[in-house]
C-alpha positions in Angstrom: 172.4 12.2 123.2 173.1 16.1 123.7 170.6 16.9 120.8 167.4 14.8 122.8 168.6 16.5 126.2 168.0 20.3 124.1 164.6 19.0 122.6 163.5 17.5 126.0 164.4 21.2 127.1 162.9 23.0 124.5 159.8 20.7 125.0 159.6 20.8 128.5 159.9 25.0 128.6 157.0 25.5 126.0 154.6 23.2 127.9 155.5 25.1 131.0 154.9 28.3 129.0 151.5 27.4 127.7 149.6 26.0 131.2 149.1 29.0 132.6 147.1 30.1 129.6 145.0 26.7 129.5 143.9 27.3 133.0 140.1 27.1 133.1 140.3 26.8 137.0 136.4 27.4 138.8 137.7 30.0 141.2 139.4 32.3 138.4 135.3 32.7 136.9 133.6 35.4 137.5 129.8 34.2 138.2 127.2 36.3 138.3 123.4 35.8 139.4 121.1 35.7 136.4 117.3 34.6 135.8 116.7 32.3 132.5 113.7 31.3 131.0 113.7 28.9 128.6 113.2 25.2 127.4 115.2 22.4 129.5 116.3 19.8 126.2 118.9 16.7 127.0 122.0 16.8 124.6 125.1 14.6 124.2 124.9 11.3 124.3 124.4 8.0 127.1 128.1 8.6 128.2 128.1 12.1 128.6 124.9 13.2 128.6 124.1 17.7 129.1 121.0 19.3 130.2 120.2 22.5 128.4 118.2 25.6 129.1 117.5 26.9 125.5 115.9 30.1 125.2 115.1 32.5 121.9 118.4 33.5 121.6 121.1 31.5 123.5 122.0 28.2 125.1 122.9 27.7 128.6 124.4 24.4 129.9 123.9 23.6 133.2 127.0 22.0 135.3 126.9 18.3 135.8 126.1 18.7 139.8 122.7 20.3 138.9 121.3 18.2 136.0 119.2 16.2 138.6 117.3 19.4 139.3 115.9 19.8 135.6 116.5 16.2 134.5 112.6 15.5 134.7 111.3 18.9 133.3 112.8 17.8 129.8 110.2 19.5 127.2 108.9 22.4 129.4 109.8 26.1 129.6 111.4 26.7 133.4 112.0 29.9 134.4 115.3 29.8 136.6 117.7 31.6 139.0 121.3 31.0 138.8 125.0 32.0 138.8 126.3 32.3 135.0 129.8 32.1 133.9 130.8 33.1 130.7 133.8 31.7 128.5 134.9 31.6 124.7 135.8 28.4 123.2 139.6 28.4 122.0 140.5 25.9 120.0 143.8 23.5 121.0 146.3 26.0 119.2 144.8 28.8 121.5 142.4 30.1 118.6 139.2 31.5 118.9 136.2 29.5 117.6 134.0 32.3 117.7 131.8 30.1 119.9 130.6 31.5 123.5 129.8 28.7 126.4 127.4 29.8 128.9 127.2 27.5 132.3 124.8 27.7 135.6 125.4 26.8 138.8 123.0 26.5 142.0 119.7 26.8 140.2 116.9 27.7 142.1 113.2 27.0 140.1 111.6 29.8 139.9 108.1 28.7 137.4 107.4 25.5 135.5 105.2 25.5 132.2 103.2 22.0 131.2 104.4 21.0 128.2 101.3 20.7 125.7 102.8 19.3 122.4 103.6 20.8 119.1 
């Protein structure tokens, strides 16, 4: 009985040690106002699905709130204005993946090019 009150302890202090570091709280990201031009692609899958801005040499996803904005421009090179955040991907044991996520927020449209085909 003593020995699972000391690992219920010992569990319970390095949970409480790691949150603070797992915190990926909206108001502790720094956004900044950028303009993106790129091509608006849909990713993921019928569950979950992610509009993309992909341009020659980065992705940017665009939160969930503002997919409706793009959802119908899939295929065509947008020029837009929004607020980026940047983040690295860690992986669950607090790793780096070497991966960078890049999200907008209130997009405004600034140009729209007609898709023409490959």
């Amino acid at each position: 009985m003593n020995n699972r009150r000391c690992f219920l302890a010992f569990f319970l202090f390095c949970v409480t040690a790691l949150l603070p570091a797992q915190s990926n709280n909206e108001q502790e990201r720094e956004w900044t106002v950028v303009r993106v031009t790129g091509t608006v692609r849909l990713t993921g899958n019928a569950n979950f699905p992610q509009i993309v801005i992909t341009g020659s040499d980065m992705q940017w996803n665009v939160v969930r709130e503002e997919m409706n904005k793009l959802y119908d421009l899939q295929h065509q090179t947008v020029t837009v204005e929004g607020e980026e955040t940047v983040r690295e991907i860690r992986y669950a044991n607090g790793l780096l993946s070497g991966r960078i996520l890049r999200e907008l927020r209130n997009i405004r449209i600034i140009s729209i090019e007609e898709y023409t085909g490959p």
